[in-house]
N, CA and C atoms of all chains as a GROMACS GRO file, in nm:
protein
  588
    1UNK      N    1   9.422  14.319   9.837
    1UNK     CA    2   9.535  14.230   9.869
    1UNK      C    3   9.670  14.296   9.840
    2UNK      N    4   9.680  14.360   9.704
    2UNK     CA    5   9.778  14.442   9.677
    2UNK      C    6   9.900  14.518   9.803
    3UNK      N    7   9.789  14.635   9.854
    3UNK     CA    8   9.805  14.670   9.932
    3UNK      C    9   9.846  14.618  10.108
    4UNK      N   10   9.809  14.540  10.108
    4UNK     CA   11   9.812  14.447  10.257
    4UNK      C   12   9.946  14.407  10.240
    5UNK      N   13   9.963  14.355  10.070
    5UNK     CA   14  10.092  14.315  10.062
    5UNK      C   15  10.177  14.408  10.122
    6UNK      N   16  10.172  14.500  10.017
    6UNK     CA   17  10.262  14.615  10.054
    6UNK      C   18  10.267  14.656  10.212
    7UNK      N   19  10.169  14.686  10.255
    7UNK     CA   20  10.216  14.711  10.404
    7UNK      C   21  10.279  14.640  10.523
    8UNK      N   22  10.269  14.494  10.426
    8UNK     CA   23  10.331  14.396  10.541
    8UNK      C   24  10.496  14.390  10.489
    9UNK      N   25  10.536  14.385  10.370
    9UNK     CA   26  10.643  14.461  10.322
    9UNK      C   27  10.712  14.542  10.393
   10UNK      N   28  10.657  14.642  10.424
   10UNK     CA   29  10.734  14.780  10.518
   10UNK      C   30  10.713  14.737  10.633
   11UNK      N   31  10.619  14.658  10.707
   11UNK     CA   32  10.645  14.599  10.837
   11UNK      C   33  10.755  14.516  10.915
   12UNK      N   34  10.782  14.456  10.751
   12UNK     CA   35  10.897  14.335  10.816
   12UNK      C   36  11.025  14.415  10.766
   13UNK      N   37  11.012  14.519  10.625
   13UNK     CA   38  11.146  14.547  10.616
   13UNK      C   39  11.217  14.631  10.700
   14UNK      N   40  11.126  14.756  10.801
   14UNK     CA   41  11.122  14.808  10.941
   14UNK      C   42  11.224  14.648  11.048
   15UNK      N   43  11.167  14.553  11.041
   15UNK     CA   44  11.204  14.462  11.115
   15UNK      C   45  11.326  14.410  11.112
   16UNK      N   46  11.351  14.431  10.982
   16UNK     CA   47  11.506  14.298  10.946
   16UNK      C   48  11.618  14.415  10.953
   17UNK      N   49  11.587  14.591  10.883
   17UNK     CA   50  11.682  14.718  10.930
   17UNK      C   51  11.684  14.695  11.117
   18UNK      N   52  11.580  14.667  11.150
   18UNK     CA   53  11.649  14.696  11.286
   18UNK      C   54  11.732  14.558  11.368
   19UNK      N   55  11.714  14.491  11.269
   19UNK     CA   56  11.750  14.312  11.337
   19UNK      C   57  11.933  14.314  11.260
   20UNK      N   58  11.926  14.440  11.161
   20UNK     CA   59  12.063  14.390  11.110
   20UNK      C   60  12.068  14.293  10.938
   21UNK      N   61  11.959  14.277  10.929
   21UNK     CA   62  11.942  14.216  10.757
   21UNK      C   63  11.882  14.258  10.676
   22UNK      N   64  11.874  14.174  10.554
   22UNK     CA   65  11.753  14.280  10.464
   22UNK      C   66  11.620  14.169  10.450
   23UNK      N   67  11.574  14.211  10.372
   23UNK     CA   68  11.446  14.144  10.249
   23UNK      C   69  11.485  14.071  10.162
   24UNK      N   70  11.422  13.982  10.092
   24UNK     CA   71  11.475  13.914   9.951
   24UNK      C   72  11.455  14.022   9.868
   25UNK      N   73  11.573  14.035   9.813
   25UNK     CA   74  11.613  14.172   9.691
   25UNK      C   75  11.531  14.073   9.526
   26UNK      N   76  11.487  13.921   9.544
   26UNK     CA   77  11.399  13.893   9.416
   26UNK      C   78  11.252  13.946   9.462
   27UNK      N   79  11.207  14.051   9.416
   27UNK     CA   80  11.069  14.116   9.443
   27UNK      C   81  10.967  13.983   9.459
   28UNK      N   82  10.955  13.933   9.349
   28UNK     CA   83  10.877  13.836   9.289
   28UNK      C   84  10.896  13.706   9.409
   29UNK      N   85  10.964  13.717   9.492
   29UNK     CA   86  10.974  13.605   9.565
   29UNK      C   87  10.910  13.612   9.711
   30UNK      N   88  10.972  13.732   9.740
   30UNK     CA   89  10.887  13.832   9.856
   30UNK      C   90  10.722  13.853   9.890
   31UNK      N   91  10.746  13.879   9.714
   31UNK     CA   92  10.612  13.934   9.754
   31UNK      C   93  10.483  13.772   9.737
   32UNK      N   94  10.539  13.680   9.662
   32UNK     CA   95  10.449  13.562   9.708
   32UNK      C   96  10.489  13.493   9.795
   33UNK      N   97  10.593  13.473   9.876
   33UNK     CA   98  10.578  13.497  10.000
   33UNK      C   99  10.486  13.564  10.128
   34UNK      N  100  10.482  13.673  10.109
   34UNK     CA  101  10.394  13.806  10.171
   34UNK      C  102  10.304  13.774  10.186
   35UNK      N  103  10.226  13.737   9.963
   35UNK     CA  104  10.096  13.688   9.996
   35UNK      C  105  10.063  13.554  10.022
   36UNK      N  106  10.132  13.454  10.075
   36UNK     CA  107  10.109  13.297  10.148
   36UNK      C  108  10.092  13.339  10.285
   37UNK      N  109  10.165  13.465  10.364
   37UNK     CA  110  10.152  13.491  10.467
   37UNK      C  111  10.042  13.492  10.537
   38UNK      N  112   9.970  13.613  10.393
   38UNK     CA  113   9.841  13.654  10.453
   38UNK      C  114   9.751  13.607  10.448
   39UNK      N  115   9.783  13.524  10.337
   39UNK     CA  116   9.644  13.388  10.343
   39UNK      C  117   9.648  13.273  10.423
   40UNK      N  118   9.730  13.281  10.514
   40UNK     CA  119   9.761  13.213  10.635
   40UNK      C  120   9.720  13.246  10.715
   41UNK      N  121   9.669  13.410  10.744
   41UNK     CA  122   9.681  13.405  10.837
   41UNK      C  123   9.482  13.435  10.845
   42UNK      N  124   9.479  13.467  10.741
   42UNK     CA  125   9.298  13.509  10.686
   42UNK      C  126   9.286  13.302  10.731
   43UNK      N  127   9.336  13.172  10.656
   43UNK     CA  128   9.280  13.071  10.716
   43UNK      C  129   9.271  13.003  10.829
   44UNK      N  130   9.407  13.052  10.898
   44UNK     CA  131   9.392  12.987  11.034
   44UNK      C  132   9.455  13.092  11.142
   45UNK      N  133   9.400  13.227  11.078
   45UNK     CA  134   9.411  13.299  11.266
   45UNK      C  135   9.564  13.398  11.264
   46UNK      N  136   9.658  13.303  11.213
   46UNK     CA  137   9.811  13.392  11.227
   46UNK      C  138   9.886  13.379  11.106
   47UNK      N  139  10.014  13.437  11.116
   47UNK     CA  140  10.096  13.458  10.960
   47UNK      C  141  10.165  13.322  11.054
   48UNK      N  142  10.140  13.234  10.995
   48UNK     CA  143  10.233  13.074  11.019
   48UNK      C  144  10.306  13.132  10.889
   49UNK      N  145  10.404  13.035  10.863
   49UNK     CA  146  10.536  13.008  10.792
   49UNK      C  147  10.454  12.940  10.715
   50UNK      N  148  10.484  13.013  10.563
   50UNK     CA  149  10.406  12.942  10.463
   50UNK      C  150  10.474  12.770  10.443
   51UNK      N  151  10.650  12.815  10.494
   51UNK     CA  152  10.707  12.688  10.448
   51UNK      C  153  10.684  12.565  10.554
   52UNK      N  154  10.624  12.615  10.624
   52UNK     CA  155  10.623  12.510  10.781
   52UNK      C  156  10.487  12.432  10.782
   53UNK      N  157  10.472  12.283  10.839
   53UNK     CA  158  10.354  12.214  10.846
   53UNK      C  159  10.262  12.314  11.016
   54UNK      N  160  10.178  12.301  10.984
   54UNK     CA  161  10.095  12.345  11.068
   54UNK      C  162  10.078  12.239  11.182
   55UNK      N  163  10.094  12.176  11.279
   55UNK     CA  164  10.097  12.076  11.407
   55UNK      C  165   9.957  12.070  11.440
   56UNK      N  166   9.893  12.173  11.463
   56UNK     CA  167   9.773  12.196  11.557
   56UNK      C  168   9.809  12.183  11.719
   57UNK      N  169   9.934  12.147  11.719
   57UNK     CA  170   9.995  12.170  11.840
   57UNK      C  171  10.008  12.288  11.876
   58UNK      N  172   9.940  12.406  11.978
   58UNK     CA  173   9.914  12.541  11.986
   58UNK      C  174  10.076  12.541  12.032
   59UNK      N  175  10.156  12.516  12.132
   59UNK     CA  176  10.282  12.529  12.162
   59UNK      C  177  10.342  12.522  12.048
   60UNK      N  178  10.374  12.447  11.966
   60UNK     CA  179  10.456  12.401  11.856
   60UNK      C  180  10.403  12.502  11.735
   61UNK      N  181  10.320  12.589  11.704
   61UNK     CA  182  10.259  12.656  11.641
   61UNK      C  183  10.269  12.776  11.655
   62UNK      N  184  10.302  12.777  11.766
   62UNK     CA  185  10.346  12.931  11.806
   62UNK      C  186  10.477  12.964  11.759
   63UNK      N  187  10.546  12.865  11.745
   63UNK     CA  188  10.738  12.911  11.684
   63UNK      C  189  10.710  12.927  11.580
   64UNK      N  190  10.584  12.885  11.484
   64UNK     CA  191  10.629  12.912  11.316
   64UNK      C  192  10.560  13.039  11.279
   65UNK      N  193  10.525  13.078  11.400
   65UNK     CA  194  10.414  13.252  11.321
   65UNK      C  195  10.567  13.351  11.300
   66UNK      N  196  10.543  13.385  11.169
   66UNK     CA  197  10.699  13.464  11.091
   66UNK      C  198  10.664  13.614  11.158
   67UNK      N  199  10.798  13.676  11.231
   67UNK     CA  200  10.917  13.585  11.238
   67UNK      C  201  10.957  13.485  11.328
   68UNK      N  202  10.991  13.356  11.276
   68UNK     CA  203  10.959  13.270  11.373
   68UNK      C  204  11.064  13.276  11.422
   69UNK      N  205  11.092  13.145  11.510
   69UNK     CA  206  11.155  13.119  11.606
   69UNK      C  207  11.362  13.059  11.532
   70UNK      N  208  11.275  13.000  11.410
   70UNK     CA  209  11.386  12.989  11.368
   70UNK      C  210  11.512  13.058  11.237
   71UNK      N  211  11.441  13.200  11.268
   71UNK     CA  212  11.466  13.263  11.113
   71UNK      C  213  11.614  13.353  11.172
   72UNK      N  214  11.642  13.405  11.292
   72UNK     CA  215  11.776  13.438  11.338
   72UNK      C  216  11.890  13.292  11.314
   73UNK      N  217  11.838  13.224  11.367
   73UNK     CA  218  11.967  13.103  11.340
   73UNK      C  219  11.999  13.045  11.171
   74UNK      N  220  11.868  13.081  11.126
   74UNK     CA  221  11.922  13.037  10.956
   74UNK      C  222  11.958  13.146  10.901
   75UNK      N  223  11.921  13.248  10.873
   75UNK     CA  224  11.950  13.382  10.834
   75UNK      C  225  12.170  13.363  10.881
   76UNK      N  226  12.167  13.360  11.038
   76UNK     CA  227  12.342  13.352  11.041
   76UNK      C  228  12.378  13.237  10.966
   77UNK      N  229  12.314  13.129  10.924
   77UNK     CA  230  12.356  13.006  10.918
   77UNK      C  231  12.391  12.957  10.774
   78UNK      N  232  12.294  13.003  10.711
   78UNK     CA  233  12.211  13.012  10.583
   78UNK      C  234  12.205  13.098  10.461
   79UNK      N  235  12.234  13.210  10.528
   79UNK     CA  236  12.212  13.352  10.481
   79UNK      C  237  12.065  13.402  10.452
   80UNK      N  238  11.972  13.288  10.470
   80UNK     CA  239  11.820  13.333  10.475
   80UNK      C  240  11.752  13.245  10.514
   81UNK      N  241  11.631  13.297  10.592
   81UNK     CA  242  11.550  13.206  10.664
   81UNK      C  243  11.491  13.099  10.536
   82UNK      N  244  11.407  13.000  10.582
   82UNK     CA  245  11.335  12.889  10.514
   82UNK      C  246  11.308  12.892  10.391
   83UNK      N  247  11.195  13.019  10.430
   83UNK     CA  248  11.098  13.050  10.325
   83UNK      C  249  11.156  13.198  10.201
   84UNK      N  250  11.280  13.194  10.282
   84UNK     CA  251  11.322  13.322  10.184
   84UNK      C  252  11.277  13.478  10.194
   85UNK      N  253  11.216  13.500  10.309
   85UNK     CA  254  11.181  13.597  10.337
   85UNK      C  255  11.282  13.734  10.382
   86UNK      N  256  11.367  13.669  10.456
   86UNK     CA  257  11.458  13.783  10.538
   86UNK      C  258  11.592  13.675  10.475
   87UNK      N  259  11.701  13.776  10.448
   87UNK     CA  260  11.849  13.738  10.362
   87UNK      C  261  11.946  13.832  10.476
   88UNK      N  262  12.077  13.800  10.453
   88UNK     CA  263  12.169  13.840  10.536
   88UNK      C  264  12.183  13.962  10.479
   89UNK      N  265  12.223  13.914  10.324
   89UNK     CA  266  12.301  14.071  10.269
   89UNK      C  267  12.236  14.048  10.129
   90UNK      N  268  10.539  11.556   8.543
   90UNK     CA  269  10.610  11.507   8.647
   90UNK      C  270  10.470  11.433   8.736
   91UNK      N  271  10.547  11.311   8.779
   91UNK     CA  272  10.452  11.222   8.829
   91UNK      C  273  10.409  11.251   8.973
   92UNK      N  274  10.282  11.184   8.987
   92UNK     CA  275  10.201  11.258   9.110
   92UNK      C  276  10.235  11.161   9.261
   93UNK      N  277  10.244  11.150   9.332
   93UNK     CA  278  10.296  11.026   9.452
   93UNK      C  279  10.204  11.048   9.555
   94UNK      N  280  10.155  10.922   9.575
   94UNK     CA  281  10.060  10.951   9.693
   94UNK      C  282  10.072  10.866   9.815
   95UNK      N  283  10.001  10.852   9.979
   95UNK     CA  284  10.045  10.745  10.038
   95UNK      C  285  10.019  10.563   9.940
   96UNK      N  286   9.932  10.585   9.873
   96UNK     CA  287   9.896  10.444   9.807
   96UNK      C  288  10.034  10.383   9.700
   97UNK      N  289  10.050  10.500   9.625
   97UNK     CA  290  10.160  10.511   9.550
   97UNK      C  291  10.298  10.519   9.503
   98UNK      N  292  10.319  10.587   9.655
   98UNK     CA  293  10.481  10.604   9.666
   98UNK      C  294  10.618  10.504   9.690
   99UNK      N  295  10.596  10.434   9.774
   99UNK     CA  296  10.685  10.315   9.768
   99UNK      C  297  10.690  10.219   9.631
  100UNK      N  298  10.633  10.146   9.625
  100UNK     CA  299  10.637  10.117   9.503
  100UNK      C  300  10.654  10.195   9.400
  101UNK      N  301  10.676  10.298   9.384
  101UNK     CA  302  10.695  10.388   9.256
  101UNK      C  303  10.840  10.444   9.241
  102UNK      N  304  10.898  10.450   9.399
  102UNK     CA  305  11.006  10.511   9.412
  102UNK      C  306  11.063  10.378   9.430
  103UNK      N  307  11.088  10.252   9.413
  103UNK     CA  308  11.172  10.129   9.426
  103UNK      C  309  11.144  10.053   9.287
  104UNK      N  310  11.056  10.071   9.231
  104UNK     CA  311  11.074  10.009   9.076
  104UNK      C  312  11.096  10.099   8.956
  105UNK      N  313  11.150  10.219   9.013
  105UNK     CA  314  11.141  10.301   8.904
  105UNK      C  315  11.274  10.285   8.801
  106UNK      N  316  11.373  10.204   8.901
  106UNK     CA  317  11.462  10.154   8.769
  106UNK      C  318  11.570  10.275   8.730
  107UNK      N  319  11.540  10.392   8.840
  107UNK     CA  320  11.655  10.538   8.800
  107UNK      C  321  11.620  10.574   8.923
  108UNK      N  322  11.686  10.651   8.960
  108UNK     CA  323  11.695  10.814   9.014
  108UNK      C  324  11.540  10.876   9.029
  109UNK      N  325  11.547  10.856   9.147
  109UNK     CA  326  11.408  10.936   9.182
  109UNK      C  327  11.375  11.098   9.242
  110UNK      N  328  11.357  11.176   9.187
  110UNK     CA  329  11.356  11.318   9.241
  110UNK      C  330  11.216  11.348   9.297
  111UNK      N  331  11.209  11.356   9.394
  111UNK     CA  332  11.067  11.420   9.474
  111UNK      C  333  11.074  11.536   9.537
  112UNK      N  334  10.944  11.586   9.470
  112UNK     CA  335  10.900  11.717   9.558
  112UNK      C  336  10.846  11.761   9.651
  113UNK      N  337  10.856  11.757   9.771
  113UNK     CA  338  10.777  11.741   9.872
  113UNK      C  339  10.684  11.884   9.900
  114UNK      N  340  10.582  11.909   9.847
  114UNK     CA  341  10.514  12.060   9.820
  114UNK      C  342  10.368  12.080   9.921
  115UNK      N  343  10.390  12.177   9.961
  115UNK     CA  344  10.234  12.186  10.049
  115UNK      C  345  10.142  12.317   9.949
  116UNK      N  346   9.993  12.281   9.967
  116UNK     CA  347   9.941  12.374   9.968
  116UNK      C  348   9.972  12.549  10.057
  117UNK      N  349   9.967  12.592   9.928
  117UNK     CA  350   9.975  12.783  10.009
  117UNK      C  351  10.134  12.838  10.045
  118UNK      N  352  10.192  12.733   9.964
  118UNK     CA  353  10.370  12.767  10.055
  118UNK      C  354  10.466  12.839   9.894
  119UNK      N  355  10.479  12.939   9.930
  119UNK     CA  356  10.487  13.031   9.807
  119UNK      C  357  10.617  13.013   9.772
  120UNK      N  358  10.765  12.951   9.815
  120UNK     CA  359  10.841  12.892   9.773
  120UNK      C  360  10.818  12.746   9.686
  121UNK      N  361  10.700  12.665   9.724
  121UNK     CA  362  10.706  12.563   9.661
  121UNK      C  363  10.683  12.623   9.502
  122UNK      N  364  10.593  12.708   9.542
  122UNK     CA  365  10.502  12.732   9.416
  122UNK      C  366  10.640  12.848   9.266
  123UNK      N  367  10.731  12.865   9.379
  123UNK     CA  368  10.823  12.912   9.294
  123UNK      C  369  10.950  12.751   9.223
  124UNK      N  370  10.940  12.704   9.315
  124UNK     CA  371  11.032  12.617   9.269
  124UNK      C  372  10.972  12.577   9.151
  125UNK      N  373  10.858  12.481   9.174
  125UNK     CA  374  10.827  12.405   9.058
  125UNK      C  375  10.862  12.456   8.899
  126UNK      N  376  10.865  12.532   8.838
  126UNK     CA  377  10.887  12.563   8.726
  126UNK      C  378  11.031  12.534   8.687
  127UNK      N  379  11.164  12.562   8.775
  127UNK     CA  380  11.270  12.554   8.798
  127UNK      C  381  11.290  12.387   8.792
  128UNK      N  382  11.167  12.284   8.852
  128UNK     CA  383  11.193  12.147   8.862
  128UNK      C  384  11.142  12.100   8.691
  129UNK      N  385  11.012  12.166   8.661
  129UNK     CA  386  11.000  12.135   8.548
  129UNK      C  387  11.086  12.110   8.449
  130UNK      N  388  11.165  12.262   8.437
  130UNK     CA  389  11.298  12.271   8.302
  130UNK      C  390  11.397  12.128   8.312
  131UNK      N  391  11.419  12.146   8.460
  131UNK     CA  392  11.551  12.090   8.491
  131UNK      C  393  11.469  11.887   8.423
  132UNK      N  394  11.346  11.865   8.467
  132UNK     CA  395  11.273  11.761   8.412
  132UNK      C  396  11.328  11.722   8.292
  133UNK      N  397  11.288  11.818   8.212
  133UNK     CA  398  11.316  11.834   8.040
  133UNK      C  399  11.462  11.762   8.051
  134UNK      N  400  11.576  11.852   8.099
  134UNK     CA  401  11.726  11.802   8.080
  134UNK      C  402  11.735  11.689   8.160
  135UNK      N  403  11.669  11.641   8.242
  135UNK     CA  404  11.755  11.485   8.299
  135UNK      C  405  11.615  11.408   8.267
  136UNK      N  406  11.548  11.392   8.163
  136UNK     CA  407  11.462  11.328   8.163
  136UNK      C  408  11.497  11.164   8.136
  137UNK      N  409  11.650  11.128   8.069
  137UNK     CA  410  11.698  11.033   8.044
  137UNK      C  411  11.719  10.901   8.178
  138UNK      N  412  11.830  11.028   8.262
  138UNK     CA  413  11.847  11.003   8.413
  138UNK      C  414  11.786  11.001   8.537
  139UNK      N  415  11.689  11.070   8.520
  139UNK     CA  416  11.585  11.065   8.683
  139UNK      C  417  11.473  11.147   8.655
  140UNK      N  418  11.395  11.029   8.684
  140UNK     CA  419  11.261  11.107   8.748
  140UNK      C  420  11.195  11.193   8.816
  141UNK      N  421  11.118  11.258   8.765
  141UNK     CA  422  11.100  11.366   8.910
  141UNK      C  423  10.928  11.339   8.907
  142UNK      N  424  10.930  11.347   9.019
  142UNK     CA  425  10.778  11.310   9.084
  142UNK      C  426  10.750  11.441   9.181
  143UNK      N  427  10.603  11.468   9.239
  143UNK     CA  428  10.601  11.536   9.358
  143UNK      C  429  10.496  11.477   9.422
  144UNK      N  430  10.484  11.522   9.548
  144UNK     CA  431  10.409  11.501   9.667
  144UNK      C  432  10.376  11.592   9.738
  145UNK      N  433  10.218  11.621   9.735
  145UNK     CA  434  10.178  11.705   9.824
  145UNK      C  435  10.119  11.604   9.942
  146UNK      N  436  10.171  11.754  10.056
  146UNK     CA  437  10.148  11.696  10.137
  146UNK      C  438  10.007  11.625  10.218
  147UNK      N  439   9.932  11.696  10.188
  147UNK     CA  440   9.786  11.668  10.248
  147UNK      C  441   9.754  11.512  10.161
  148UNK      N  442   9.825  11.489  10.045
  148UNK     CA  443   9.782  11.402   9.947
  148UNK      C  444   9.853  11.194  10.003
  149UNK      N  445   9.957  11.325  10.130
  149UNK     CA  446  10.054  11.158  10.196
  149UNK      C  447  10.122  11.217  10.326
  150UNK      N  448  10.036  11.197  10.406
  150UNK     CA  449  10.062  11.208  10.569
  150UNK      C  450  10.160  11.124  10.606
  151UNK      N  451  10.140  10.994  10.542
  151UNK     CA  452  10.205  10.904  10.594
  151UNK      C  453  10.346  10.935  10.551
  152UNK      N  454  10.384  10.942  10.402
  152UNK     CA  455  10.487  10.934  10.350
  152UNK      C  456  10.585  11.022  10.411
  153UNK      N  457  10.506  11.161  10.457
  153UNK     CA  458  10.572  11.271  10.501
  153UNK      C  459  10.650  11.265  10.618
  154UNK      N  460  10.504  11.182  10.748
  154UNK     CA  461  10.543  11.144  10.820
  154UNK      C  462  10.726  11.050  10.826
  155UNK      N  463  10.670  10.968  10.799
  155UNK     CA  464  10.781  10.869  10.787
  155UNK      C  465  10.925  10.923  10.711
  156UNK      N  466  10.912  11.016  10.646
  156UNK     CA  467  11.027  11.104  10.590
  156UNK      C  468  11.052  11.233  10.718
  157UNK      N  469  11.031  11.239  10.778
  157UNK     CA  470  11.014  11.359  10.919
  157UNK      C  471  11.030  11.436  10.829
  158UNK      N  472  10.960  11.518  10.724
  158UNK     CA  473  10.910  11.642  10.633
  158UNK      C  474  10.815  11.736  10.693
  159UNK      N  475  10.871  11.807  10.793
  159UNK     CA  476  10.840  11.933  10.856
  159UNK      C  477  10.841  12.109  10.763
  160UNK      N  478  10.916  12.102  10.696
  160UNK     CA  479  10.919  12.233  10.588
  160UNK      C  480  10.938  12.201  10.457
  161UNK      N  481  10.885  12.323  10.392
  161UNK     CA  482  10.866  12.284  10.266
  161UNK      C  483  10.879  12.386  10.138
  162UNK      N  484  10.946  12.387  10.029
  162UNK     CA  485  10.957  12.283   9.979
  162UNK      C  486  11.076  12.210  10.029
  163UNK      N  487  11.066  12.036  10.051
  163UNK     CA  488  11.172  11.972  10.025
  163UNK      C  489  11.197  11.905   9.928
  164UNK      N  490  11.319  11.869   9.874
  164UNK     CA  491  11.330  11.798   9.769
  164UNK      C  492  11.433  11.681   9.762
  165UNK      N  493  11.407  11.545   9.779
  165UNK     CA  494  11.474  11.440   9.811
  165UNK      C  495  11.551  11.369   9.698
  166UNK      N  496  11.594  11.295   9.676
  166UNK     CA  497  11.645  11.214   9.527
  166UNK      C  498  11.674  11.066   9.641
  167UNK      N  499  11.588  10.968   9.557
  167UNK     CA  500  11.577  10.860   9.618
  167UNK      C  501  11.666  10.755   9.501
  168UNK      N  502  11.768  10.648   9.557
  168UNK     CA  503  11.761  10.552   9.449
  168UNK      C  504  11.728  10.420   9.516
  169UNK      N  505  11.684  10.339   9.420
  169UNK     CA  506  11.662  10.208   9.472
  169UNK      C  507  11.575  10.197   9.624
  170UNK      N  508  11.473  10.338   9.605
  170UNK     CA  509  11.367  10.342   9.726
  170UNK      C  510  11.470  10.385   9.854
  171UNK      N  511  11.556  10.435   9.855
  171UNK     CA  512  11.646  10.533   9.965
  171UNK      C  513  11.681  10.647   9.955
  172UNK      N  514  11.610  10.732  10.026
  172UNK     CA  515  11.677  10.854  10.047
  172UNK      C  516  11.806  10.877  10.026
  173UNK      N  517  11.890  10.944   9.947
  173UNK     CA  518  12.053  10.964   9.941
  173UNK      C  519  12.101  11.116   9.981
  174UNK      N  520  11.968  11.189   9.840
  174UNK     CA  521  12.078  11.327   9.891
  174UNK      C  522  11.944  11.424   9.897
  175UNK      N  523  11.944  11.561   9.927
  175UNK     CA  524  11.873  11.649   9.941
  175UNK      C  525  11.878  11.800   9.978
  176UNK      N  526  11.776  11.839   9.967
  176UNK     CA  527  11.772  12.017  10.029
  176UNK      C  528  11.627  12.030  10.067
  177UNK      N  529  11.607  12.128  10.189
  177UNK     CA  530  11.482  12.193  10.229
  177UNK      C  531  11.475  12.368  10.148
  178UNK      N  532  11.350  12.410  10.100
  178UNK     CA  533  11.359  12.567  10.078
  178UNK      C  534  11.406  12.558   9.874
  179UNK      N  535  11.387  12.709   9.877
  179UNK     CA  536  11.381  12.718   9.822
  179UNK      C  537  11.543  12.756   9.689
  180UNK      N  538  11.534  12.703   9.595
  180UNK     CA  539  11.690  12.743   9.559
  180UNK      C  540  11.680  12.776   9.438
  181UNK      N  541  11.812  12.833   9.396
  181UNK     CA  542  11.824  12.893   9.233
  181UNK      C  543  11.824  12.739   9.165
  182UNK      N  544  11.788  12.771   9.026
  182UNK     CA  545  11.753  12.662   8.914
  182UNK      C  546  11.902  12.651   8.880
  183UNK      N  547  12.007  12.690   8.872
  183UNK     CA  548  12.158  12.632   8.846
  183UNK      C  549  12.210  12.570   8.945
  184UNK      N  550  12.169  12.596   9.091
  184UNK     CA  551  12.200  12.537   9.226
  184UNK      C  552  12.158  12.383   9.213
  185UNK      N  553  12.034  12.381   9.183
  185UNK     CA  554  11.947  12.295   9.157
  185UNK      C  555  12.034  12.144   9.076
  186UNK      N  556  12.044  12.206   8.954
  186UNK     CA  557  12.142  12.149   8.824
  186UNK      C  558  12.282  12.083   8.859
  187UNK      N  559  12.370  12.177   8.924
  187UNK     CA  560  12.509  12.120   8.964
  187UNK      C  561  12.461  12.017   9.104
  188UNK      N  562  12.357  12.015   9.161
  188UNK     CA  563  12.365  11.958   9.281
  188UNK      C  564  12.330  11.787   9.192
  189UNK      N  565  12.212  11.824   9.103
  189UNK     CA  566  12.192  11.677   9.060
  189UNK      C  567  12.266  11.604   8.931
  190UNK      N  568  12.389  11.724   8.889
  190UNK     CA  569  12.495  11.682   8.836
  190UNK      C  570  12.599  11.613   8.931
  191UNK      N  571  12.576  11.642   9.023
  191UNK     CA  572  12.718  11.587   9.174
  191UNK      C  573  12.652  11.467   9.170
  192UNK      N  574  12.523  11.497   9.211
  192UNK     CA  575  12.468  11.328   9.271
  192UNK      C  576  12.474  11.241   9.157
  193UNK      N  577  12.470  11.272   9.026
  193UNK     CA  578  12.489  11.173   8.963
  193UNK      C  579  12.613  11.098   8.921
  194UNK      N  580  12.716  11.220   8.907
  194UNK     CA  581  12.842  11.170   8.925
  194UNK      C  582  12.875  11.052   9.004
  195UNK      N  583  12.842  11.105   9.112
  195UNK     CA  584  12.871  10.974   9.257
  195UNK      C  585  12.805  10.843   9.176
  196UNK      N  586  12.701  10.829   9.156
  196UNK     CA  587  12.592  10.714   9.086
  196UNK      C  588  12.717  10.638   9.012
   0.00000   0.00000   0.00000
């Protein structure tokens, strides 16, 4: 698990350098984050948004697999998406 | 901190006679699981003034429902069984403090 963490880590932080933001600079927040991700996605199939209700609505389910649909508009809005994953600065 | 369920919640949050703080927490959501400790302390210091309760979600569909509680953690402060003030996500434990120092002010 360790590891998975870690590589999904450098996956998204690859993601947010090229989107223009960073990571949550609290390690400890990130990284259980990371791991809600992945046990999201080991129970139902995809990395859903740990912070988001699951619908079972396949349309409506599809916006919360991170990065979702709504993590550019809170990130400008907010300075970080929901769940704290991706921060402005 | 007290547990709220669909059987439980109304009545708990309208006779409670103070300030109601709820946690609206899901299984597996790794912000909730950070907050809580942050709700605990803050428990300790307004234990005079408001209650804090939580609610998971699987535990009150209904309640959730009827609150349109789509993300999580949320955290509501109810008085006299009404929603007043709130935040979705996750926040610092001093954020936390001055926000339910404001709301009480207003009170």
């Amino acid at each position: 698990m360790v590891k998975k963490i870690d590589e999904l880590i450098k996956k998204y932080e690859q993601y947010a350098k090229k989107n223009g933001f960073f990571l949550n600079p609290d390690r400890k927040t990130l990284r259980v984050v990371v791991k809600s991700l992945l046990e999201r996605e080991k129970k139902f199939g995809s990395k859903f948004c740990p912070c988001r209700r699951i619908t079972g609505v396949q349309k409506e389910d599809e916006k919360i697999v991170c990065p979702c649909v709504y993590h550019l508009r809170e990130i400008k809005e907010q300075g970080r998406c929901l769940c704290g994953l991706f921060v402005k600065k | 901190m007290v547990n709220l369920t669909d059987e439980n919640f109304e009545k708990e949050i309208s006779d409670a006679g103070k300030p109601v703080l709820v946690d609206f927490w899901m299984q597996g959501c790794g912000p909730c699981f950070l907050l809580s400790p942050f709700l605990e302390k803050l428990e300790k210091e307004f234990s005079e003034k408001i209650i804090f309760a939580k609610v998971n979600f699987e535990e009150a569909p209904f309640v959730v429902q009827k609150y349109g509680i789509n993300a999580f953690p949320t955290v509501v402060l109810f008085k006299e069984g009404k929603p007043l003030s709130g935040f979705v996500g996750l926040k610092p434990e001093q954020a936390i403090r001055e926000w339910l120092e404001e709301a009480l002010k207003k009170w």
